[in-house]
C-alpha positions as CSV (number, residue, x, y, z in Angstrom):
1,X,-2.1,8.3,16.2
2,X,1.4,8.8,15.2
3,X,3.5,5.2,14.8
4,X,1.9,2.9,12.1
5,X,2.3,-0.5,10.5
6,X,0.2,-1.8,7.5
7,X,0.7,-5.0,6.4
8,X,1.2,-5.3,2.7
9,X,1.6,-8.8,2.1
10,X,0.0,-10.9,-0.7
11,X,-0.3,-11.6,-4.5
12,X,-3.1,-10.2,-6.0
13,X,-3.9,-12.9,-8.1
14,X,-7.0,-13.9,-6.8
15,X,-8.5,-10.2,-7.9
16,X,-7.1,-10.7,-11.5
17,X,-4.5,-8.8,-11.1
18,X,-0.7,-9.6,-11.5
19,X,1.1,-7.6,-8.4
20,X,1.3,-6.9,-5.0
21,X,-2.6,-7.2,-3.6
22,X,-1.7,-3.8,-2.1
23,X,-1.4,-1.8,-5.6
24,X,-4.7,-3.4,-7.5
25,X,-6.1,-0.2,-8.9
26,X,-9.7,1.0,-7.7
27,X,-10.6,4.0,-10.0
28,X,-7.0,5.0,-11.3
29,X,-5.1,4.7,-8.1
30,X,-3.3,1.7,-6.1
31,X,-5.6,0.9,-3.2
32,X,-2.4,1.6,-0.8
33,X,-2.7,5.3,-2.3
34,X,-6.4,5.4,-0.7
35,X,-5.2,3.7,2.9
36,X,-2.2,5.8,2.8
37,X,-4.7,9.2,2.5
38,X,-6.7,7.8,5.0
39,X,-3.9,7.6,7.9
40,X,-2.1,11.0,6.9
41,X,-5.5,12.6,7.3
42,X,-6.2,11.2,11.0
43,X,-2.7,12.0,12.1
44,X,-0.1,9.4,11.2
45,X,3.6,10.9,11.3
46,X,5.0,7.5,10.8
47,X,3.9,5.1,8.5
48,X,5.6,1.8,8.0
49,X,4.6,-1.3,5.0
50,X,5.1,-4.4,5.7
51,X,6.6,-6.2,2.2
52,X,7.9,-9.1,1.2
53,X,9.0,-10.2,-2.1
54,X,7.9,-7.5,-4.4
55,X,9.2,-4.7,-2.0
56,X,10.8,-2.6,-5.1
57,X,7.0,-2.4,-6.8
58,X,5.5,-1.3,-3.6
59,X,8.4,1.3,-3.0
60,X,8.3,2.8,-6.6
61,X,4.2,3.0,-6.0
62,X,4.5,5.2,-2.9
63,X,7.2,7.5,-3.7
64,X,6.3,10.9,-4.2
């Protein structure tokens, strides 16, 4: 795996949480953190997110 695209779509007001779905926090950490891990560990060079209208949260999330 080299090339990927997540979708990262979606208001996470159905969870109770006021944000991109992508960043509800699961123990401390934006759930995008934990898929983000996940790829880097099985070989992802490339990783590109899908986002719509709050692109700039997502962004400032996953710099670093």
């Amino acid at each position: 795996m080299s090339h990927v695209v997540v979708a990262c779509g979606g208001l996470g007001t159905r969870l109770g949480y006021d944000g991109q779905k992508c960043l509800v926090p699961i123990a401390g950490r934006p759930f995008l953190h934990y898929k983000l891990d996940e790829l880097l560990a099985n070989g992802a060079t490339q990783i590109d997110l899908l986002v719509a209208h709050a692109w700039k949260d997502v962004r400032a999330a996953t710099k670093g």
